[in-house]
N, C-alpha and C positions, 0 to 999 in steps of 0.2 A: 208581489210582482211575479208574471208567470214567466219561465224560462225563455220562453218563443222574444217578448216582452224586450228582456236583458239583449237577446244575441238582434233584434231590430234594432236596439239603441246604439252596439256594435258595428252593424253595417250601417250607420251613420257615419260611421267613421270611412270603414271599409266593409263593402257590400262582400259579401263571399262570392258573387258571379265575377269579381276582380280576380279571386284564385282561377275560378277555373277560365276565363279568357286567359288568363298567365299560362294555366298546363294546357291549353287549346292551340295557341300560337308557337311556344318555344318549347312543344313535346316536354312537360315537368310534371310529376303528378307531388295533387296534394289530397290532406283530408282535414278542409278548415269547418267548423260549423259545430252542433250541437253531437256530442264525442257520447256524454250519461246522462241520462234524461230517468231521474228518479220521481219523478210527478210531482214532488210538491211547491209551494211555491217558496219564492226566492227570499231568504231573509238577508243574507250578506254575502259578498262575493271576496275571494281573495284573488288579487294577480301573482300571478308568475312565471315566471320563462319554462319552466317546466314541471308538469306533473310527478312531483319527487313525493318520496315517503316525508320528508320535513316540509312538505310544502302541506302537505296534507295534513298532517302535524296542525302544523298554522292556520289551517282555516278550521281545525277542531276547537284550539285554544281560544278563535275568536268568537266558535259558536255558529259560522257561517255553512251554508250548503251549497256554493254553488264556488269552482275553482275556474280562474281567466284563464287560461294557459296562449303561449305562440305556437311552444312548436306542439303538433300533434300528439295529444295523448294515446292517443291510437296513430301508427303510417304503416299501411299495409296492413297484410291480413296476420293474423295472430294464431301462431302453430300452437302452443301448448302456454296455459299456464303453472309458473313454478311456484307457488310463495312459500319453497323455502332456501330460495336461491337467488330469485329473479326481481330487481327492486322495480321495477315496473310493474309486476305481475301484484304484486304487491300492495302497488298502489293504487292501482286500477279497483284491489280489488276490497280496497280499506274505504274506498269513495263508494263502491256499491255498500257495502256493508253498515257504511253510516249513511245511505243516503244526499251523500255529497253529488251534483251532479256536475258536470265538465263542459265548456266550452274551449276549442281551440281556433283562434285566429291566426294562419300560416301567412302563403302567400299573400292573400291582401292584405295582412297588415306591412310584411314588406314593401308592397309593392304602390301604398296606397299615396296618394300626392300629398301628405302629411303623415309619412308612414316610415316605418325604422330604417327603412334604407335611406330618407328622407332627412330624418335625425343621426344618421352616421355621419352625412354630409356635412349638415349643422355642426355637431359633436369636433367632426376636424375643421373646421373652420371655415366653410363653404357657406358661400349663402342662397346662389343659384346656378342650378349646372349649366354648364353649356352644350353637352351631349349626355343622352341616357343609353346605355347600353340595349335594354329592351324596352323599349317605349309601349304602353299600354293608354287603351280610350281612358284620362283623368290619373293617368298613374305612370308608373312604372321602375326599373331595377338595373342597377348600376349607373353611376354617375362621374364625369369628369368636372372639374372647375378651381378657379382659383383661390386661394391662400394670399398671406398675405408672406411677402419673400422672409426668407428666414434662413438660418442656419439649420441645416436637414438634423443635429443633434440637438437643438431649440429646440424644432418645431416634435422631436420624440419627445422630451421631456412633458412639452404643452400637453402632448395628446395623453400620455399617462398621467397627467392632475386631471384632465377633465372626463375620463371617460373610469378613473378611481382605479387602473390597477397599477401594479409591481411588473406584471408577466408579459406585456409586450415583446416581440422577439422583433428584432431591427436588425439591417443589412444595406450595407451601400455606407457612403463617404459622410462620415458628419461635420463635416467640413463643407460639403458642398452647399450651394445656395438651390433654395428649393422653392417653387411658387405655385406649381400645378398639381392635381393630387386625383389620382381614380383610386374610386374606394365601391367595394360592396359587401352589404351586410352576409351577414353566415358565410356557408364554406361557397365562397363568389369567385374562385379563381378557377381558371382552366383558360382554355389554346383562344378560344372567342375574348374572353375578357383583357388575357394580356396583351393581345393583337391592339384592341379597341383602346386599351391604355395607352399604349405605344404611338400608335395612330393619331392621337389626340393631344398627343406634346405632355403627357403628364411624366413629372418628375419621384411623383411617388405614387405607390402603390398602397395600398388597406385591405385587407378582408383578413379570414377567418380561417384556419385548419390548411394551411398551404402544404403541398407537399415538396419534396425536394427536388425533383425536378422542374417543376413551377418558380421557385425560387431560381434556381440555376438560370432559366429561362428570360425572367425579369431582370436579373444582373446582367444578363447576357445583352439585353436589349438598353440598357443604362437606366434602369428604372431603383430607386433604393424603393428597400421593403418594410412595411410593417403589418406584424400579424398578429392582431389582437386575439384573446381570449373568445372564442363564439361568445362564451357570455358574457363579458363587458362592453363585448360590439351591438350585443343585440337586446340587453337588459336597459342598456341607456337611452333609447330607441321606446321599447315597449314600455317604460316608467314615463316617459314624457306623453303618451298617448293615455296612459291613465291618469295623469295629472290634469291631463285635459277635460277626459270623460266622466269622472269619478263622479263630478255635480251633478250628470243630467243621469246619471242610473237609480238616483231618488232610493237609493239600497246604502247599507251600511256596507264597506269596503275598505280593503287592505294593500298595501303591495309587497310582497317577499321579493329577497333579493338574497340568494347564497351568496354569502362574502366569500366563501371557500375558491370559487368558481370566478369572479372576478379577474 
């Protein structure tokens, strides 16, 4: 199968023209789409959240050339590479070297109406939102909606069996009764999002990499918080999209998941 091939089977899911309406509309830049194009054709593909030295690892041991990746194996333009420092530079440059080639799906796969922001939803116990934060033509990112009522120290437990980690950081009354929930994948918080939370009667918060002002900010307004791991928020997400895909890539395929990173 030829590369071009793999990433059309891809935008069956999510078109890349999803990213860039996404960085068109809400000023975001991305760089989803074919990242290494080594020419040959495709014998096996590995997923993973990120283009790591062990992910590269893994599609060695499997024998495959070509690596899924979400977040951008390349974002921005690239000053210098180091490989004796830099595990990016590194890896980037063990995928040239063997021939490994890269796709990365960013924005539209967040953003795609079965897409990881989609499954965060799912993941914490939503079935359909009732407002999206940025609504896109067939898509879009960040979500409010219902839960089913629960004890807000419950409904922490539930979310760290289903989404597999330990490192959740939680804030607010677990005492309190909880039934509304805005959540967004990756780092989804700032002054727009917690407004739109707030706005929309949600009793909890989700996303990713919060800082402490932002926190500050969401107790402020009576919101409890939980701040998953980027990569248990967005590996549970991007695993159910290959579970989906894996059949119609007619390719032999993998998926990595760093448990370290969970």
């Amino acid at each position: 199968m030829k590369l071009n091939e793999v990433l059309q089977r891809l935008e069956g899911i999510a078109p890349v023209a999803l990213s860039d309406e996404f960085c068109a509309k809400y000023k975001m830049y991305d760089n989803s789409g074919i990242i290494i194009n080594c020419g040959a054709d495709i014998n096996g593909a590995l997923f993973s959240l990120d283009l790591s030295e062990t992910a590269v690892r893994q599609a060695k041991e499997y024998g495959y050339n070509l690596i899924i990746t979400h977040h951008p194996a390349i974002y921005g333009g690239i000053s210098r590479f180091d490989l004796t420092a830099d595990p990016q530079s590194k890896a980037l440059a063990e995928c040239i070297s063997c021939g490994i080639s890269v796709i990365s799906m960013h924005l539209n796969f967040d953003a795609a109406p079965n897409g990881i922001d989609y499954y965060l939803m799912r993941g914490l116990g939503g079935e359909k939102a009732d407002k999206i934060l940025a609504p896109l033509v067939g898509g879009g990112y960040g979500r409010v909606y219902g839960v089913r009522q629960q004890k807000f120290g419950e409904y922490v437990k539930a979310v760290g069996k289903e989404f597999n980690t330990e490192k959740a950081l939680t804030y607010g009354d677990t005492q309190r009764t909880v039934s509304r929930v805005a959540s967004f994948c990756g780092a989804g918080c700032d002054e727009r999002a917690i407004e739109f939370a707030a706005q929309n009667g949600a009793d909890v918060f989700v996303s990713s990499d919060l800082k402490h002002h932002e926190i500050a900010a969401l107790i402020a307004r009576g919101l409890n918080v939980i701040e998953l791991t980027h990569y248990s928020a967005e590996s549970y997400g991007f695993c159910k999209i290959y579970q989906k895909i894996k059949d119609e890539l007619n390719i032999p395929s993998a998926y990595f998941c760093d448990a370290g990173l969970l």
